[in-house]
Each structure stands twice: as structure tokens, then as C-alpha cells.
mmCIF file of the N, C-alpha and C atoms, coordinates in Angstrom:
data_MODEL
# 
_entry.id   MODEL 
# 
loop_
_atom_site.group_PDB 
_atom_site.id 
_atom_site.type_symbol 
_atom_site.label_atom_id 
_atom_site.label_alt_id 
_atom_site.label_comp_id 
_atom_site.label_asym_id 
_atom_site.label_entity_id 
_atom_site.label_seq_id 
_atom_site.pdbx_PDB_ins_code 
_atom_site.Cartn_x 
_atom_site.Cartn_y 
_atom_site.Cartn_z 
_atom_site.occupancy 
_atom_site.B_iso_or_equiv 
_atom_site.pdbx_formal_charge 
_atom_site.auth_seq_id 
_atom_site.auth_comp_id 
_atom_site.auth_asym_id 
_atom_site.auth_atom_id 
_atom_site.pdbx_PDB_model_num 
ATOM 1   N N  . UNK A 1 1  ? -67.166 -51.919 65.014 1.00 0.00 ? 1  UNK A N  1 
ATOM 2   C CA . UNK A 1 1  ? -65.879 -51.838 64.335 1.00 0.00 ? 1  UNK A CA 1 
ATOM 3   C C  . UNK A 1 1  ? -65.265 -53.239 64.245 1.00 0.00 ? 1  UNK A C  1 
ATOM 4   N N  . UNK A 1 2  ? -64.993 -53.590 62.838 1.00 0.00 ? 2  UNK A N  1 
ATOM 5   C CA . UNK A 1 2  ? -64.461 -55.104 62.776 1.00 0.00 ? 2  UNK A CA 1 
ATOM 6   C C  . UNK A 1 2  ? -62.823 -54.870 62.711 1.00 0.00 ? 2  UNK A C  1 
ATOM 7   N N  . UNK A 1 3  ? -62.338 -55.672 63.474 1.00 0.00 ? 3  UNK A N  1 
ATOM 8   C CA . UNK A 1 3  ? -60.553 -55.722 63.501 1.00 0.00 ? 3  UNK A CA 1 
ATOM 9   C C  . UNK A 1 3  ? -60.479 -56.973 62.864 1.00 0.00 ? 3  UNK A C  1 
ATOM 10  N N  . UNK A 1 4  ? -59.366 -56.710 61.906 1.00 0.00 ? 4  UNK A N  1 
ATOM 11  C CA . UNK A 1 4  ? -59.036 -57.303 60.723 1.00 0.00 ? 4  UNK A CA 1 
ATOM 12  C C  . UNK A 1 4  ? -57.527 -58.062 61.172 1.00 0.00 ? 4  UNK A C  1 
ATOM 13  N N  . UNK A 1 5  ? -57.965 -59.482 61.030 1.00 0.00 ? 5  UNK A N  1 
ATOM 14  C CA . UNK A 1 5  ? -56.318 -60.311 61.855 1.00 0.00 ? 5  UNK A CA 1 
ATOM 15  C C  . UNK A 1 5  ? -55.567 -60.120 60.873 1.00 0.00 ? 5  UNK A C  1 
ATOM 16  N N  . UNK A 1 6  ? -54.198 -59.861 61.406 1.00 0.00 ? 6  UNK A N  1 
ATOM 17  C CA . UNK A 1 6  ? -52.607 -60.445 60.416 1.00 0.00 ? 6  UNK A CA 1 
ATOM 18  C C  . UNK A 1 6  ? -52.864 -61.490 59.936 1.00 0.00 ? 6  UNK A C  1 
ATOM 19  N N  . UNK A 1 7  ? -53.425 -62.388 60.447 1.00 0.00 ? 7  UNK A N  1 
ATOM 20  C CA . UNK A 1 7  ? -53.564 -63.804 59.474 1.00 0.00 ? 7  UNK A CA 1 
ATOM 21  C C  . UNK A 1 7  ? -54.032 -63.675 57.959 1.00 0.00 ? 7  UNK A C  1 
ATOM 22  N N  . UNK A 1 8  ? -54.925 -62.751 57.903 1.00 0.00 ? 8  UNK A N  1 
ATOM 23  C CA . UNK A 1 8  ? -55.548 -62.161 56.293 1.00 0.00 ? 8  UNK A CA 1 
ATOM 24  C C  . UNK A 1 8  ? -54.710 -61.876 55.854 1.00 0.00 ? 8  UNK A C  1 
ATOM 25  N N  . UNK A 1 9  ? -53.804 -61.350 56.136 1.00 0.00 ? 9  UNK A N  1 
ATOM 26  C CA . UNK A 1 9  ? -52.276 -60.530 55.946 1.00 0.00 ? 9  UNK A CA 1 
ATOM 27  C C  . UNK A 1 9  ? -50.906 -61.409 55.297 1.00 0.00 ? 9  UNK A C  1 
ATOM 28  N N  . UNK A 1 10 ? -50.945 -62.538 55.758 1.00 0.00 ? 10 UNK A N  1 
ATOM 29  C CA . UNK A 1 10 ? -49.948 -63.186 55.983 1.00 0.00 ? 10 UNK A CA 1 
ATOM 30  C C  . UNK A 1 10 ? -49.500 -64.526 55.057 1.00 0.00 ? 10 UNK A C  1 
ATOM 31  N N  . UNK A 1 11 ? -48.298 -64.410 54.373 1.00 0.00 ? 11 UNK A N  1 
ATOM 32  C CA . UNK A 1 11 ? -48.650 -65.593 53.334 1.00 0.00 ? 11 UNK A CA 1 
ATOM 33  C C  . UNK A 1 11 ? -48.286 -66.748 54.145 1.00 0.00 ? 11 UNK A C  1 
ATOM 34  N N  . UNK A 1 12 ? -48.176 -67.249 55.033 1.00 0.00 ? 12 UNK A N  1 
ATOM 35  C CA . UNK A 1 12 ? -47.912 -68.235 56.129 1.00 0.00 ? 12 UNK A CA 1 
ATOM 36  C C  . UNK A 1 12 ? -49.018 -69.069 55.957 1.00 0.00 ? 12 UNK A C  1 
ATOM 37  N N  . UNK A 1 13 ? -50.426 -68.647 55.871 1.00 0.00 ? 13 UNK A N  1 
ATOM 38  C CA . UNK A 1 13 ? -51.716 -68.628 56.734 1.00 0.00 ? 13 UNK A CA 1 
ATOM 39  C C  . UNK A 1 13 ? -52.127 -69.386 55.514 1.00 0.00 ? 13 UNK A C  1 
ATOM 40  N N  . UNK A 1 14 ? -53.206 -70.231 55.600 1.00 0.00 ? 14 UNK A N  1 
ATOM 41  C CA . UNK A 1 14 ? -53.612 -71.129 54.363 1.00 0.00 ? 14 UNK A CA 1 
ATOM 42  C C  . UNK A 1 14 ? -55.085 -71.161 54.927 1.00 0.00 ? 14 UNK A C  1 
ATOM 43  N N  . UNK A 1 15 ? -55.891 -71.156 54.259 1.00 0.00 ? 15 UNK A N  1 
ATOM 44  C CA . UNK A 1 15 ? -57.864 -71.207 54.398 1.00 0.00 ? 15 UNK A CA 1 
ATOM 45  C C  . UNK A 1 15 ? -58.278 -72.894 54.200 1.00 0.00 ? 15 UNK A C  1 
ATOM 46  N N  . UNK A 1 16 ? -58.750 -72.835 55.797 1.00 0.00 ? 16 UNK A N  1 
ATOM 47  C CA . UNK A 1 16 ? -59.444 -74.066 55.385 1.00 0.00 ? 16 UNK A CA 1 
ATOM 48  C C  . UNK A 1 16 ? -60.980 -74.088 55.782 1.00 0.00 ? 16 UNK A C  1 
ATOM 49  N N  . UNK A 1 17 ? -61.956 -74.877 54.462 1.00 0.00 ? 17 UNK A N  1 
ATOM 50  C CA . UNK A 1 17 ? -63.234 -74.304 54.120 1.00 0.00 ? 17 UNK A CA 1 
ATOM 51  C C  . UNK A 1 17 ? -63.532 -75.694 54.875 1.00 0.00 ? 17 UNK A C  1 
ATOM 52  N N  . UNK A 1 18 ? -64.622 -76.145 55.732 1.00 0.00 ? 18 UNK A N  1 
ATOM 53  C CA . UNK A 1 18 ? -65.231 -77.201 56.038 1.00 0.00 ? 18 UNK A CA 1 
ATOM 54  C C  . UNK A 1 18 ? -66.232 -77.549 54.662 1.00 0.00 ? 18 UNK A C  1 
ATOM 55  N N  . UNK A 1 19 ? -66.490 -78.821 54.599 1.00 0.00 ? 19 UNK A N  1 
ATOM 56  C CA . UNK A 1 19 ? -67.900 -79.160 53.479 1.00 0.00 ? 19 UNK A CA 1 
ATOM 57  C C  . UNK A 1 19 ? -68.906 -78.621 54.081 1.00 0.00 ? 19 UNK A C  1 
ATOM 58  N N  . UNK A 1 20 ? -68.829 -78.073 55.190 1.00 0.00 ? 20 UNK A N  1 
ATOM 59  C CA . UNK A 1 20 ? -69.987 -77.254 55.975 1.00 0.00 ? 20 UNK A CA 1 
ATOM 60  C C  . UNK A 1 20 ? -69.986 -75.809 55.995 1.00 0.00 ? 20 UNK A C  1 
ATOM 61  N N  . UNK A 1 21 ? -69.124 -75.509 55.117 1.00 0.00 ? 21 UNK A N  1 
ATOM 62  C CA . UNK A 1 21 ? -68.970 -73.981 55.127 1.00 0.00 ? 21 UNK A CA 1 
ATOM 63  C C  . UNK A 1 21 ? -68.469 -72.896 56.411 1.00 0.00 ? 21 UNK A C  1 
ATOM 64  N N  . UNK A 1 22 ? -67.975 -73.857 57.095 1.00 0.00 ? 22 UNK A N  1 
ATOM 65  C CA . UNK A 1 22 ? -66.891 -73.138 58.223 1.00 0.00 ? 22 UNK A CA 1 
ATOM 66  C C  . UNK A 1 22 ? -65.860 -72.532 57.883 1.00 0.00 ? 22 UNK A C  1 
ATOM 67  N N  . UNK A 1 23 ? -64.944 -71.781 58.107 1.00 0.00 ? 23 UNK A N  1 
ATOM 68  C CA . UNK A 1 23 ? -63.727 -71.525 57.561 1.00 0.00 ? 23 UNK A CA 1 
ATOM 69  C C  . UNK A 1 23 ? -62.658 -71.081 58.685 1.00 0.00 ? 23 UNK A C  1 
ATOM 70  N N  . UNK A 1 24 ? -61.493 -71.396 58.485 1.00 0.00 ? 24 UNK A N  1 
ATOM 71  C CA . UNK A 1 24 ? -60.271 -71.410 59.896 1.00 0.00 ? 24 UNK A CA 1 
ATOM 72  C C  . UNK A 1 24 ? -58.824 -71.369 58.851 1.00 0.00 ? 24 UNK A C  1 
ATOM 73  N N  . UNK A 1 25 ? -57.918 -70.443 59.748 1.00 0.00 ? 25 UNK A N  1 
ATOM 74  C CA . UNK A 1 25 ? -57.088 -69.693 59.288 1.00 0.00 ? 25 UNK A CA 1 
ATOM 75  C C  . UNK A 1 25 ? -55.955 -70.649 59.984 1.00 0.00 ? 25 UNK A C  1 
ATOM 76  N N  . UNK A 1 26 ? -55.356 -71.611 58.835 1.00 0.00 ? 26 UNK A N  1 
ATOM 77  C CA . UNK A 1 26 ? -54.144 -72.423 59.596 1.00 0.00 ? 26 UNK A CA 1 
ATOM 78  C C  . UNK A 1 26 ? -52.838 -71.390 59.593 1.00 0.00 ? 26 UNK A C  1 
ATOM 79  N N  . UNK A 1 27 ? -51.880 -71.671 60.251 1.00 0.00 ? 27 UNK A N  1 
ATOM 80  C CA . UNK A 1 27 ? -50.949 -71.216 60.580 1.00 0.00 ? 27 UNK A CA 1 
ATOM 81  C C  . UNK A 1 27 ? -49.832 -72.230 60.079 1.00 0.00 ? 27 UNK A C  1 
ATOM 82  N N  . UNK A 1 28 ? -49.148 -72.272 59.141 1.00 0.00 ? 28 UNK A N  1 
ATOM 83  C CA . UNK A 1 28 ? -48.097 -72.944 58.584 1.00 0.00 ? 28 UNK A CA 1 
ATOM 84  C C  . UNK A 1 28 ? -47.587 -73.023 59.224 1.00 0.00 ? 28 UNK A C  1 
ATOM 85  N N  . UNK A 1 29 ? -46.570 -72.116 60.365 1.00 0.00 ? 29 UNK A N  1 
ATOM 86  C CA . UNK A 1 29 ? -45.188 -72.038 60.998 1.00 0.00 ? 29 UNK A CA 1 
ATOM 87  C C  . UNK A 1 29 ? -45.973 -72.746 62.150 1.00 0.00 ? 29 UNK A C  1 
ATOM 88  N N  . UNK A 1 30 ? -46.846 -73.342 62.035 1.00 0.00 ? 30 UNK A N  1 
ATOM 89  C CA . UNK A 1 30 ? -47.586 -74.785 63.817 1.00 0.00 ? 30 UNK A CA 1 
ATOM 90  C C  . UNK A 1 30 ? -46.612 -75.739 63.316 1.00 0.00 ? 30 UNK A C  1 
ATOM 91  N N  . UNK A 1 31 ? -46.189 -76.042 61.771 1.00 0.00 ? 31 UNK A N  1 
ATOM 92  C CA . UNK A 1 31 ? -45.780 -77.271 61.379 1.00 0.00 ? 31 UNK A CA 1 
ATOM 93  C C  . UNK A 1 31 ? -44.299 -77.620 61.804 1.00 0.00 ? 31 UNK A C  1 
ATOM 94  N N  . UNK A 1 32 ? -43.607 -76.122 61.709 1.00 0.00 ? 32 UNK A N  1 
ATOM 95  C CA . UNK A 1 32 ? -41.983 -76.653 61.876 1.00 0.00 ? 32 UNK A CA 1 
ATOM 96  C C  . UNK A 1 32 ? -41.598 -76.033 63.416 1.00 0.00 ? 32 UNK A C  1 
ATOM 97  N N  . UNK A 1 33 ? -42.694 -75.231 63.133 1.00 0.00 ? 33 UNK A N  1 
ATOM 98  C CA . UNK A 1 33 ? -42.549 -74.193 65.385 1.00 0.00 ? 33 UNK A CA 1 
ATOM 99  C C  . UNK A 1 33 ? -43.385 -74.572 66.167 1.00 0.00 ? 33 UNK A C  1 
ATOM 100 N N  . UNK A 1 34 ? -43.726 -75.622 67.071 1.00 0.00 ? 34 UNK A N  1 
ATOM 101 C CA . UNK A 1 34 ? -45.092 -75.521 68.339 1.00 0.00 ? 34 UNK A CA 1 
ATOM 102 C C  . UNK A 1 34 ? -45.030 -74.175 69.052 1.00 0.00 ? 34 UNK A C  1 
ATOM 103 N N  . UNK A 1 35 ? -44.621 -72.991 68.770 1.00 0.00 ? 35 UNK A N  1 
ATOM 104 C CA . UNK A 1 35 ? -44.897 -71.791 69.857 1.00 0.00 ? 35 UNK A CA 1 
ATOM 105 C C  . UNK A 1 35 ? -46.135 -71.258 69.226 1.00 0.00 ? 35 UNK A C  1 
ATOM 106 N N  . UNK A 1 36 ? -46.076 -71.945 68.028 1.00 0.00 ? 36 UNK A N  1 
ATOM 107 C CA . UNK A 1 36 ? -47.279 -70.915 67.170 1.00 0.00 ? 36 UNK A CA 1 
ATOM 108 C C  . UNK A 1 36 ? -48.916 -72.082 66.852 1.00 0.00 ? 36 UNK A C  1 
ATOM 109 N N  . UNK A 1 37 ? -49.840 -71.783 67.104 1.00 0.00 ? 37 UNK A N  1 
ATOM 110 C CA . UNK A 1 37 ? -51.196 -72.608 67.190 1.00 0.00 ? 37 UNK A CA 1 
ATOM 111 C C  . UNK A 1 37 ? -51.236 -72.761 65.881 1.00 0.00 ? 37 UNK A C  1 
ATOM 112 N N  . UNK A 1 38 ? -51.850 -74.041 65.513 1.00 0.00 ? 38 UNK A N  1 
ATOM 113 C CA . UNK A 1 38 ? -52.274 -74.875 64.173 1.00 0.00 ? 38 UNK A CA 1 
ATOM 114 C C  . UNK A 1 38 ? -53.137 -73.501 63.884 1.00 0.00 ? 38 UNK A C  1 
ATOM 115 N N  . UNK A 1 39 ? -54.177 -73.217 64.391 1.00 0.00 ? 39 UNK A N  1 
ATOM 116 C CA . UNK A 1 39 ? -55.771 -72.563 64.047 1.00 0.00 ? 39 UNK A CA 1 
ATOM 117 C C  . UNK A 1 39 ? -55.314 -71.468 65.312 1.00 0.00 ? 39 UNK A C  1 
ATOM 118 N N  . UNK A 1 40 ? -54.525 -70.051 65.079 1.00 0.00 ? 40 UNK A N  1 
ATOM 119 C CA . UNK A 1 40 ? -55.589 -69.399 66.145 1.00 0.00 ? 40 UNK A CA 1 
ATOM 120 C C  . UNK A 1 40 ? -56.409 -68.591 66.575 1.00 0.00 ? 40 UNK A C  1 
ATOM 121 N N  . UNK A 1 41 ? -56.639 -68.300 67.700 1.00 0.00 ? 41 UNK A N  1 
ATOM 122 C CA . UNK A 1 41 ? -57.995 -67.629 67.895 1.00 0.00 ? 41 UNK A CA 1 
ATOM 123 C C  . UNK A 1 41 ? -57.958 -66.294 67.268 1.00 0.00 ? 41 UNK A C  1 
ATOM 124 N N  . UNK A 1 42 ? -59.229 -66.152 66.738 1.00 0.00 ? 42 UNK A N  1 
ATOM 125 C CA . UNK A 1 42 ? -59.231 -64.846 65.730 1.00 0.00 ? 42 UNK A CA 1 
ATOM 126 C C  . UNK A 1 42 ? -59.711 -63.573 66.427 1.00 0.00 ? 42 UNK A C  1 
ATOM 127 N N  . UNK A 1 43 ? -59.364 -62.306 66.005 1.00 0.00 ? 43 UNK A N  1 
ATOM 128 C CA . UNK A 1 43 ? -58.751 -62.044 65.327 1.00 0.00 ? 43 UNK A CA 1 
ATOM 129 C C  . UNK A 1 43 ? -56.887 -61.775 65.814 1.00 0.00 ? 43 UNK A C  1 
ATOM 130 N N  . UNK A 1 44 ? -56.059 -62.284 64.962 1.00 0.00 ? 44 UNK A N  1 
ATOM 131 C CA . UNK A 1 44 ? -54.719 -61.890 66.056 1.00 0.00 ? 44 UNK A CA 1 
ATOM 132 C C  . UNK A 1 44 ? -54.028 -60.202 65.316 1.00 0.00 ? 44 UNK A C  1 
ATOM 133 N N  . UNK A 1 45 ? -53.886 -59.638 66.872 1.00 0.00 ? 45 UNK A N  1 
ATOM 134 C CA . UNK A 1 45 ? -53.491 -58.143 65.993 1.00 0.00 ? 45 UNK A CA 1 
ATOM 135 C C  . UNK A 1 45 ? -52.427 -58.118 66.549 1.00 0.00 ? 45 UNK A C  1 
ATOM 136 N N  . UNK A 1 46 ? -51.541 -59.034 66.849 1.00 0.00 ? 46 UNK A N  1 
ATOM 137 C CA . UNK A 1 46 ? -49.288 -59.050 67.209 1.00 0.00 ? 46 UNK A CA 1 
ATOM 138 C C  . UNK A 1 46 ? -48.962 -60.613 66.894 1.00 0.00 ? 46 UNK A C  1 
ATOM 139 N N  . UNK A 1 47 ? -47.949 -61.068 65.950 1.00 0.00 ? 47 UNK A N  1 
ATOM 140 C CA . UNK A 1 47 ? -47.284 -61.851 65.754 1.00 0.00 ? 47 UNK A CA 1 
ATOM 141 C C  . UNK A 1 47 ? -45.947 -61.661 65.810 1.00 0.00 ? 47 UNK A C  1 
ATOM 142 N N  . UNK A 1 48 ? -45.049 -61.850 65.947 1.00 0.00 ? 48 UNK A N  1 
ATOM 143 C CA . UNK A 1 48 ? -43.765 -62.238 65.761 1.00 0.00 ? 48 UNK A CA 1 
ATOM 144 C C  . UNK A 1 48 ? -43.330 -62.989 64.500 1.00 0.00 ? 48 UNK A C  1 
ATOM 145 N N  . UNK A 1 49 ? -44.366 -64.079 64.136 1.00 0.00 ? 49 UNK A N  1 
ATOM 146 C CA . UNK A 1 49 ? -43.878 -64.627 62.798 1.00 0.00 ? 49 UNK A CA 1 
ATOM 147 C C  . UNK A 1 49 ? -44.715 -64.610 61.619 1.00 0.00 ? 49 UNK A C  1 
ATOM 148 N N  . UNK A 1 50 ? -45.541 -63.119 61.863 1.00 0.00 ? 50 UNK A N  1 
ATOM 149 C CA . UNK A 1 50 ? -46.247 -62.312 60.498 1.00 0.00 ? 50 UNK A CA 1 
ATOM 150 C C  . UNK A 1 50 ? -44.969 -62.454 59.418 1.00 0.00 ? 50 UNK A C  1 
ATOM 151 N N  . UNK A 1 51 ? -45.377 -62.476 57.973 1.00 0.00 ? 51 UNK A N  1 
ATOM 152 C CA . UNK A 1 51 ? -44.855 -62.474 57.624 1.00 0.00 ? 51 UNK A CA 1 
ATOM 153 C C  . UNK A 1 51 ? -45.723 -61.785 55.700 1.00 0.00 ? 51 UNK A C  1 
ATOM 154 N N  . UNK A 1 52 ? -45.308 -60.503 55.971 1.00 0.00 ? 52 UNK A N  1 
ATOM 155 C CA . UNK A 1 52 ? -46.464 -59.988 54.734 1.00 0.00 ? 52 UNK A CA 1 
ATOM 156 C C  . UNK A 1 52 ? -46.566 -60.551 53.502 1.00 0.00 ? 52 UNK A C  1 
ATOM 157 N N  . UNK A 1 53 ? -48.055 -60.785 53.052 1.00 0.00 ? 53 UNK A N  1 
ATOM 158 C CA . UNK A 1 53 ? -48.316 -61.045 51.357 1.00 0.00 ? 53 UNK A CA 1 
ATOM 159 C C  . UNK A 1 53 ? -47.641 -60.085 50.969 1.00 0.00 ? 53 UNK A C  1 
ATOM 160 N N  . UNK A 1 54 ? -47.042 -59.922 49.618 1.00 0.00 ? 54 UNK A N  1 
ATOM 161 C CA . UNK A 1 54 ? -46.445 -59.325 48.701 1.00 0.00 ? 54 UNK A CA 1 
ATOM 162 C C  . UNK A 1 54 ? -48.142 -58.269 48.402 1.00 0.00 ? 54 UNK A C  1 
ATOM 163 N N  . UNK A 1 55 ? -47.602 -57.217 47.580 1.00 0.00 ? 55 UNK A N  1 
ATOM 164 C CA . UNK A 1 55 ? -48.558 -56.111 47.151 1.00 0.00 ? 55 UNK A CA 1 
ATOM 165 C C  . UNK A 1 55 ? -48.924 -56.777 45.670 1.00 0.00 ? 55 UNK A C  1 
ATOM 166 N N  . UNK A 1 56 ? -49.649 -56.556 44.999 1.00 0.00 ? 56 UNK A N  1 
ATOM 167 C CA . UNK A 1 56 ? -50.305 -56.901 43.910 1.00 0.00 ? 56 UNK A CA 1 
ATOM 168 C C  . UNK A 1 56 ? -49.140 -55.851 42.855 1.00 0.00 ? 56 UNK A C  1 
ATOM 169 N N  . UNK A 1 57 ? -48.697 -54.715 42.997 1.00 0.00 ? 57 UNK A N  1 
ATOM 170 C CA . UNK A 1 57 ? -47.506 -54.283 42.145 1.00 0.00 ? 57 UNK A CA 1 
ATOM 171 C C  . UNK A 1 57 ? -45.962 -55.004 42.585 1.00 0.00 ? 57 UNK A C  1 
ATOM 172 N N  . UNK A 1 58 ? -45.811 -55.759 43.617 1.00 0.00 ? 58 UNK A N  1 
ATOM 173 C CA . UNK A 1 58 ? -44.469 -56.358 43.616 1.00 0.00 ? 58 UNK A CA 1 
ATOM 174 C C  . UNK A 1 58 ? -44.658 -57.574 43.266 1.00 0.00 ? 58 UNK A C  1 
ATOM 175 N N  . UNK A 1 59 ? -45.400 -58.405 43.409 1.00 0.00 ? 59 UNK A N  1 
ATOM 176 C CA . UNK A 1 59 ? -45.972 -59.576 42.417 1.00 0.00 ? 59 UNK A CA 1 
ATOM 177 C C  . UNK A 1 59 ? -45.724 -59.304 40.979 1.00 0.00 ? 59 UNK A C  1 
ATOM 178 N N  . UNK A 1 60 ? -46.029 -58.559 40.891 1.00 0.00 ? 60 UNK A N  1 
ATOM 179 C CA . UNK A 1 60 ? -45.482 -58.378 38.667 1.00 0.00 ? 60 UNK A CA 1 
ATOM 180 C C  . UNK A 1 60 ? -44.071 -58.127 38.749 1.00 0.00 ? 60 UNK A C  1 
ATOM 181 N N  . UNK A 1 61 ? -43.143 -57.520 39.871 1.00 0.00 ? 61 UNK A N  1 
ATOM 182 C CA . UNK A 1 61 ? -41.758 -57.271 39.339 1.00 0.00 ? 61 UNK A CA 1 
ATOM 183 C C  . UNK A 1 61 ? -41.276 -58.849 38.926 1.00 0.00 ? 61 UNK A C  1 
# 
């Protein structure tokens, strides 16, 4: 059973691809908050500063 992080979730979160084909889930709010990790460990299933992608029907309103 794969558990799926809030970070997938979260428009905070930005993808970064290595030229090596690695990939790591930054955390925006590391930049203006240190409580929260640059990169963290995956998968995270409780945040406090989740903050949801919009739905693909509230995007068109």
C-alpha cells in the first residue's frame, strides 16, 4: 500500500528534478518559516502549513 504525501497535495510544494533524474519535494514555507524543512522526508501525512491545490473545477471559476 503506497501513502500518498500532502506535499503532492499542496500548492506550497515546488518539484525539483536533478539532471540525474532524482526528484525532491521543496517546501516553500522553509523560505519565510525555519519550523518547516527545505526537502522533507517523504511521505508527510500531518502538516500544519498544508495548504490545498485548488480542484481542476475551481480553477475555471
Amino acid at each position: 500500500m503506497m501513502v500518498t504525501s500532502l506535499c503532492e497535495q499542496c500548492r506550497l510544494m515546488r518539484e525539483v528534478v536533478t539532471p540525474k533524474g532524482s526528484r525532491f519535494l521543496l517546501c516553500q514555507l522553509s523560505i519565510t518559516n525555519p519550523a518547516y524543512p527545505k526537502y522533507p522526508p517523504q511521505p508527510v501525512v500531518r502538516c500544519e502549513g498544508h495548504h490545498a491545490k485548488p480542484s481542476t473545477a475551481e480553477e475555471k471559476q
